[in-house]
N, C-alpha and C positions, 0 to 999 in steps of 0.2 A: 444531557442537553435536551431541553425540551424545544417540540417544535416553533421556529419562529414564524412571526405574521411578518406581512411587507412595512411594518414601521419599527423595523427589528434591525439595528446596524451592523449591516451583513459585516462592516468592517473590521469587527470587536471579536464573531466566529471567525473570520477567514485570519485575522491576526494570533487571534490563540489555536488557531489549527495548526498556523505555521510556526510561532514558539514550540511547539512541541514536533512536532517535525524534524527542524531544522536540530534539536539536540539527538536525534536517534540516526539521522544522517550523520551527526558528526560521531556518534556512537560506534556505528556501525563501519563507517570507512576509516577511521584511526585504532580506537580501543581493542574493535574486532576484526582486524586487518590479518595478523594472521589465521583466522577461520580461512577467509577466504582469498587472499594475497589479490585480490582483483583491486584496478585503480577505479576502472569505469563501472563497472556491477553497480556501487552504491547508488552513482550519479544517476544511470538508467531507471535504477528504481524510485530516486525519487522524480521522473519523469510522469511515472505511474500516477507517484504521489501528487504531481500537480492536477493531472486528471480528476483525481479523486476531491481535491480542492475547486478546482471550476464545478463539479456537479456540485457540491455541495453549494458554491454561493449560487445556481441554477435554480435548486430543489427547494433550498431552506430548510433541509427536513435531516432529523439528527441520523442516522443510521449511517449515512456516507461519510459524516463528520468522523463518526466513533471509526468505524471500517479503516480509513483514509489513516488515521491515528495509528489505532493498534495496529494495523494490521502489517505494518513497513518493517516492526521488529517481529510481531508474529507469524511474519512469514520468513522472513529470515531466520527464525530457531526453528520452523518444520523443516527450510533447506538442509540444515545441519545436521537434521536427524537423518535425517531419509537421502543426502548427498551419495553417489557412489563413481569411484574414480574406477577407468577400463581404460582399456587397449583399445585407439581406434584405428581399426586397418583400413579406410577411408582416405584418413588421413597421416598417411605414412607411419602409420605405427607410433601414435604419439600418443602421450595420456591424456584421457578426456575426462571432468569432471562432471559433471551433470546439476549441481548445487544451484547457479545461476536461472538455469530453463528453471527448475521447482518451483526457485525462490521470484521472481515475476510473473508464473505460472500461476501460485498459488496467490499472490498479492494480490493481480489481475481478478482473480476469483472472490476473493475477497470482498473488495469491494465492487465486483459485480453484483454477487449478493445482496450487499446492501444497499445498491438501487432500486434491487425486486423490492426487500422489503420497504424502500420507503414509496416505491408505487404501489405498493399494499396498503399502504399509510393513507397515502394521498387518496386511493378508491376507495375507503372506510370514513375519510373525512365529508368527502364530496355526497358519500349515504346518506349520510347522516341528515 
């Protein structure tokens, strides 16, 4: 996606950001339901994911578009790597998973990142 000017129908990015969205949401809470057996996980994350959608029609600048994107299942396959279930004596000795914190953790990151870079963007443009 290259960057857009202000005569650029933010309507057409923010609609094909959510076409693609919307099917890894449903990916990930039906297809990949038993990874994670959670009802709410998905929903939360793509709470994220609407974050990531308002910067981007804010910014118009592609880096939080792509982030916002990939970043919903690719943070979801680092959860599953790096997941690890324990014993939590906190809370009465019950099993705790840890998958969740990663996987918003690392989403959160994600497209934190690619804010920097497109305020890297945006003070390379303004140099110029």
């Amino acid at each position: 996606m290259k960057t857009t000017d202000k005569y650029f129908p933010m309507y057409k990015v923010i609609g094909l950001q959510l076409l693609l969205l919307i099917p890894s949401y449903l990916i990930v809470r039906f297809l990949l339901f038993r990874l994670h057996g959670s009802y709410d996980a998905p929903l939360i994350a793509a709470g994220v994911s609407a974050v990531g959608v308002v910067i981007t029609y804010l910014t118009r600048k592609p880096f939080v578009f792509e982030g916002t994107i990939y970043g919903y299942l690719i943070s979801f396959g680092i959860s599953q790597i790096f997941k690890k279930e324990y014993i939590d004596p906190n809370h009465g000795n019950t099993m705790h998973n840890n998958w969740f914190e990663i996987w918003i953790i690392t989403y959160a990151v994600i497209i934190a990142a690619c804010v920097i870079l497109d305020a890297i963007l945006i003070k390379n443009e303004r140099g110029k």
